[in-house]
C-alpha positions as CSV (number, residue, x, y, z in Angstrom):
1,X,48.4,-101.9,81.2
2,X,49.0,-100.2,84.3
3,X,47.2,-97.2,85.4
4,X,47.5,-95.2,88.8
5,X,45.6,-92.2,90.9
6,X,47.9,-89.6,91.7
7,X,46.1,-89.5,95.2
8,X,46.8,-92.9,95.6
9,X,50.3,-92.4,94.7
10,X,50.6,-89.5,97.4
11,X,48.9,-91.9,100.0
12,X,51.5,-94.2,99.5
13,X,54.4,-92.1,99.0
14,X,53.1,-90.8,102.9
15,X,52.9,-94.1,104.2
16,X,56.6,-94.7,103.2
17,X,57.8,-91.7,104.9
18,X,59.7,-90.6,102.2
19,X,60.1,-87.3,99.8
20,X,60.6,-89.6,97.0
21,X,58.2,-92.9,95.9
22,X,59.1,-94.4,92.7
23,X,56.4,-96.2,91.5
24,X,57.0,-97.3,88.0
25,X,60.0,-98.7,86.8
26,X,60.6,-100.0,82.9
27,X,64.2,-99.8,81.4
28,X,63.1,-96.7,79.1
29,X,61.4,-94.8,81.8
30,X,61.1,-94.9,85.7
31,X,58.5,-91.9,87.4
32,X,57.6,-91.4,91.0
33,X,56.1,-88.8,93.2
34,X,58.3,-86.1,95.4
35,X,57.2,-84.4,98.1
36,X,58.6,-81.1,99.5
37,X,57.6,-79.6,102.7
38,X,56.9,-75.6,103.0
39,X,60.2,-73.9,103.5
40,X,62.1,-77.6,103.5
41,X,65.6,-77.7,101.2
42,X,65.8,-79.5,98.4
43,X,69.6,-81.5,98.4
44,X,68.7,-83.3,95.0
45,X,72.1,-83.8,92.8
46,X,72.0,-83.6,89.0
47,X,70.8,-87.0,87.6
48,X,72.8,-89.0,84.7
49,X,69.5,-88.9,83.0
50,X,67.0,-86.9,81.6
51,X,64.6,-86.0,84.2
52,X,60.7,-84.2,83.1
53,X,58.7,-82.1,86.5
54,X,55.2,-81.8,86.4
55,X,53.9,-80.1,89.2
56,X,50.8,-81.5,91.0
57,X,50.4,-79.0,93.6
58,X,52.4,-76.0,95.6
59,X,54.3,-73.4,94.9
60,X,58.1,-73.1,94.5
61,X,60.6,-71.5,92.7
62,X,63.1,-74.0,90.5
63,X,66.7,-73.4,89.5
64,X,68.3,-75.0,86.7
65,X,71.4,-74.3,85.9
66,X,71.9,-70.8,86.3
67,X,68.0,-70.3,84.8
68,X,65.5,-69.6,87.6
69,X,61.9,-69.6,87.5
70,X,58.5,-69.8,89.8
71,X,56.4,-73.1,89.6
72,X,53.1,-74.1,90.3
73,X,50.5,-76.6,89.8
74,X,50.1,-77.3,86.4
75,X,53.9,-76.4,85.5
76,X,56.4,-78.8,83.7
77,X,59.9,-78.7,83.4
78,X,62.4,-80.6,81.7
79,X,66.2,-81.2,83.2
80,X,68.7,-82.1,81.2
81,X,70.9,-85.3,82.7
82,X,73.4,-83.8,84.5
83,X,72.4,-80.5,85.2
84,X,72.2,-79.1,88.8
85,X,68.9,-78.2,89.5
86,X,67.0,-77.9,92.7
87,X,63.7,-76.5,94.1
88,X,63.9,-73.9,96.5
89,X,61.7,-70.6,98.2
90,X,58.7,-73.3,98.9
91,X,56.4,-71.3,100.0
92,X,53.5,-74.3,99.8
93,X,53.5,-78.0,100.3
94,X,55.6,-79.2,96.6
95,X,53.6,-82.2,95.1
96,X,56.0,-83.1,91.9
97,X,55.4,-86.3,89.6
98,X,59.0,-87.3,88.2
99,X,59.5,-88.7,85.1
100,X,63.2,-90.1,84.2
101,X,64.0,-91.1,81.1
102,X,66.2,-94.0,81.0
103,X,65.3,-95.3,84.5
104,X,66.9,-93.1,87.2
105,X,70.0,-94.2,87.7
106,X,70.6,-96.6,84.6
107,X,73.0,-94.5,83.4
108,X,77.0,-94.4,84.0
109,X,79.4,-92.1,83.9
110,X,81.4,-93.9,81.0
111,X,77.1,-94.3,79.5
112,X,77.6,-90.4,79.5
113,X,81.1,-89.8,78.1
114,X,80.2,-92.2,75.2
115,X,77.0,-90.1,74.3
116,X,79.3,-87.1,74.1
């Protein structure tokens, strides 16, 4: 088994000095923490796979797609691989736990012409 603490997750997601800190990586399933700064940009591109939001703490607004919606602590949103989506109007510090399903960036293109 292995079990974390989301504040120890954002400790050391800080102590890399990084937005993102993947911290659990399997073939099926790779999560990590992202980190967003009041007013920062978000220059995420779309993934190759499915990628799942929950949001720890802050407050944002999230477009996906041409779908746009607020997002706070406590909301969960799922991203369809490919899809552009990115976080933007941050008006509070964005906490996000990331959930990609494969592994982020398991996927190929030619992966993703044969599913279609």
């Amino acid at each position: 088994m292995q079990a974390f603490e989301i504040l120890d997750l954002i400790e050391q997601q800080r102590q890399h000095n990084d937005a993102y800190f993947e911290f659990l990586r399997v073939p099926a399933l790779s999560m990590g923490v992202y980190s967003l700064p009041a007013h920062a940009s978000d220059g995420q591109l779309p993934h190759s796979e499915d990628e799942v939001y929950y949001v720890v703490s802050g407050q944002a607004e999230i477009l996906v797609g041409a779908e746009n919606r607020v997002v706070e602590a406590g909301s969960i949103i799922f991203v369809a691989a490919t899809v552009e989506h990115r976080f933007h109007s941050i008006s509070e510090d964005l906490t996000v736990l990331v959930f990609f399903a494969p592994a982020e960036y398991t996927l190929q293109q030619t992966d993703l012409e044969k599913q279609a």
